[in-house]
C-alpha positions in Angstrom: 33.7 99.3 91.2 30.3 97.2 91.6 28.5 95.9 89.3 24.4 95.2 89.5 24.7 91.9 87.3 27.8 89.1 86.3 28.3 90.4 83.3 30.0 93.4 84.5 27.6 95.7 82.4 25.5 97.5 85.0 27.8 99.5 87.0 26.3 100.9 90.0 27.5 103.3 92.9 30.9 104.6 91.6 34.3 103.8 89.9 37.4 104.7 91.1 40.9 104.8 89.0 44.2 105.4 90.5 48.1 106.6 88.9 50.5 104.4 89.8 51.9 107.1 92.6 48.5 106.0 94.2 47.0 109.6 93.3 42.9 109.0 91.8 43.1 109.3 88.5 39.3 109.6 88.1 36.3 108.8 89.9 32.8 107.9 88.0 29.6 107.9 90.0 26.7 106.3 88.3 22.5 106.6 88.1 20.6 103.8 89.7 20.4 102.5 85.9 23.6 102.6 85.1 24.4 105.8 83.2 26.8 108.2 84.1 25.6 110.8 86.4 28.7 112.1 86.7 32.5 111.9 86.4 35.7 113.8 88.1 39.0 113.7 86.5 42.5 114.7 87.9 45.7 115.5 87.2 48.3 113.0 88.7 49.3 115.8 91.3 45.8 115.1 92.7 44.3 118.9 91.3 40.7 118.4 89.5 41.1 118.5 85.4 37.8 118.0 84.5 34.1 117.4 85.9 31.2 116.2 84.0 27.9 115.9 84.5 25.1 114.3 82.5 21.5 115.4 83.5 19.4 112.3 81.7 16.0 113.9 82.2 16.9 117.4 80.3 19.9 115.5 78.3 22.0 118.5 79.8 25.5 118.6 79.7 27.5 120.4 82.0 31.5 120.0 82.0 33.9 122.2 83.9 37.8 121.7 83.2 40.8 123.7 84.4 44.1 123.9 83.7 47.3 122.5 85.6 47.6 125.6 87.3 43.8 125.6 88.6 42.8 128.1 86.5 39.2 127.5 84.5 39.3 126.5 80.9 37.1 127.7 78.7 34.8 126.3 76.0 36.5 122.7 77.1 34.8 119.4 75.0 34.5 116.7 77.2 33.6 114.2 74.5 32.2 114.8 70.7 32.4 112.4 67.8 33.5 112.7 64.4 31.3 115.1 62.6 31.8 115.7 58.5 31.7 119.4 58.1 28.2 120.5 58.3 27.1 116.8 59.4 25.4 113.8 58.6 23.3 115.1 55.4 26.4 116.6 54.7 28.2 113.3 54.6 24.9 111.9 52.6 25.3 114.0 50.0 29.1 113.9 49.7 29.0 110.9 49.2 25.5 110.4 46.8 27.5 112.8 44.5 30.8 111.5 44.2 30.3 107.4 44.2 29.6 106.1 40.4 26.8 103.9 41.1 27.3 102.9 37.6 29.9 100.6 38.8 28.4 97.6 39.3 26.4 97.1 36.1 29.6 97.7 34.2 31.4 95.2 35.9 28.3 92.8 35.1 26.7 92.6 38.4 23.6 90.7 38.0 19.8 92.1 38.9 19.5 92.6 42.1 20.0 94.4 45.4 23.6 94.7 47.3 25.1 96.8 50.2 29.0 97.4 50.8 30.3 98.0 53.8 33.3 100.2 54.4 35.2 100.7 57.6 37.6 103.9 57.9 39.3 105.5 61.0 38.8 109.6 61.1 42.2 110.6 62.5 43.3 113.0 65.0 44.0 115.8 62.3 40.7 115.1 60.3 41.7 112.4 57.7 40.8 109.4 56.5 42.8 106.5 57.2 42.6 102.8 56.8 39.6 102.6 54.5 39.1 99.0 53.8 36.1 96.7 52.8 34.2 94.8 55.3 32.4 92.9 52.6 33.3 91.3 49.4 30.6 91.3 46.8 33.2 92.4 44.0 32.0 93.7 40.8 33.8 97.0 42.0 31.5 97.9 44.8 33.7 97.9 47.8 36.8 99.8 45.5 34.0 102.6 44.2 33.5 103.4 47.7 36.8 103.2 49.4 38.0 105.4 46.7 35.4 107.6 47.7 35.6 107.6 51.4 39.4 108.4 50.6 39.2 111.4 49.2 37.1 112.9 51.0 38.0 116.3 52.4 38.5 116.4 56.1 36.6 116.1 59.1 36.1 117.3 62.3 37.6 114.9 64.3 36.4 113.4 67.3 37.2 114.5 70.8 37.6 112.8 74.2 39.2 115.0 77.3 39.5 118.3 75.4 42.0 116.3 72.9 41.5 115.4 69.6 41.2 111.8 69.0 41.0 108.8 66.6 37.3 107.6 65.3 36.0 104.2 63.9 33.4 104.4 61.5 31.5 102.0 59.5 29.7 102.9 56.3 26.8 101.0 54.3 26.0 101.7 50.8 23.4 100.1 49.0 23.8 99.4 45.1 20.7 98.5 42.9 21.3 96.9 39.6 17.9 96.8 38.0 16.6 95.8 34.4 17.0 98.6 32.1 12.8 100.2 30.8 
């Protein structure tokens, strides 16, 4: 691979990635500005797996994958992230009903302004795992919304290679604690 600066984060011309029987495992040929213009990956007999090819003008993606035996796969996901059922504003909302932002003024949080951030892994199969507190404000912030993000009903999980994979999320909420009228 060749890179158009030292800090190996331009990549220009193309990538190549070999097996260990010597066999390219995948080869990565890259826009003048260092996207992706498009990628082959093969099976370690040598047979294509998957193309894909990223038009950034139209933002068109095109991928074609194809089983072991050559034939074409169908309706193949090259990449996708984690989605919550219906999306983002579905996520919003799960979340805007189900968190008690009562919490801090309970626990005697004082005036002001404070946002939690959780960090949680959407497995393979959909579910939340590892939900744990970036921050540490206390007054029952970071515990409200991990208990939260917990229980939340499953997700679609994220998808690299036509294979369901694990996702790292980050989530901020904002609490208010403001003077009673």
């Amino acid at each position: 691979s060749a890179y158009a600066d030292t800090l190996f984060a331009k990549p220009v011309d193309r990538l190549l990635r070999y097996y260990e029987n010597g066999q390219t495992a995948d080869s990565t040929y890259f826009n003048p500005d260092g996207t992706i213009k498009n990628t082959y990956h093969y099976y370690d007999n040598g047979k294509l797996w998957v193309h894909y090819q990223y038009n950034p003008n139209n933002k068109r993606e095109i991928t074609d994958a194809y089983a072991l035996n050559g034939n074409r796969v169908e309706d193949f996901i090259f990449s996708k992230e984690a989605s919550f059922q219906e999306g983002v504003s579905d996520w919003q909302n799960y979340l805007a009903e189900n968190v008690k932002t009562n919490v801090p003024v309970k626990k005697g949080a004082p005036l002001g302004q404070y946002q939690v951030i959780i960090r949680f892994i959407v497995g393979e199969n959909g579910k939340i795992v590892d939900a744990e507190a970036e921050t540490h404000i206390g007054y029952g912030m970071e515990e409200e919304v991990v208990r939260v993000i917990k229980k939340s009903p499953k997700w679609n999980p994220a998808i690299v290679m036509g294979k369901p994979v694990n996702a790292y999320r980050r989530q901020p909420i904002t609490f208010m604690v403001v003077k009673e009228k």
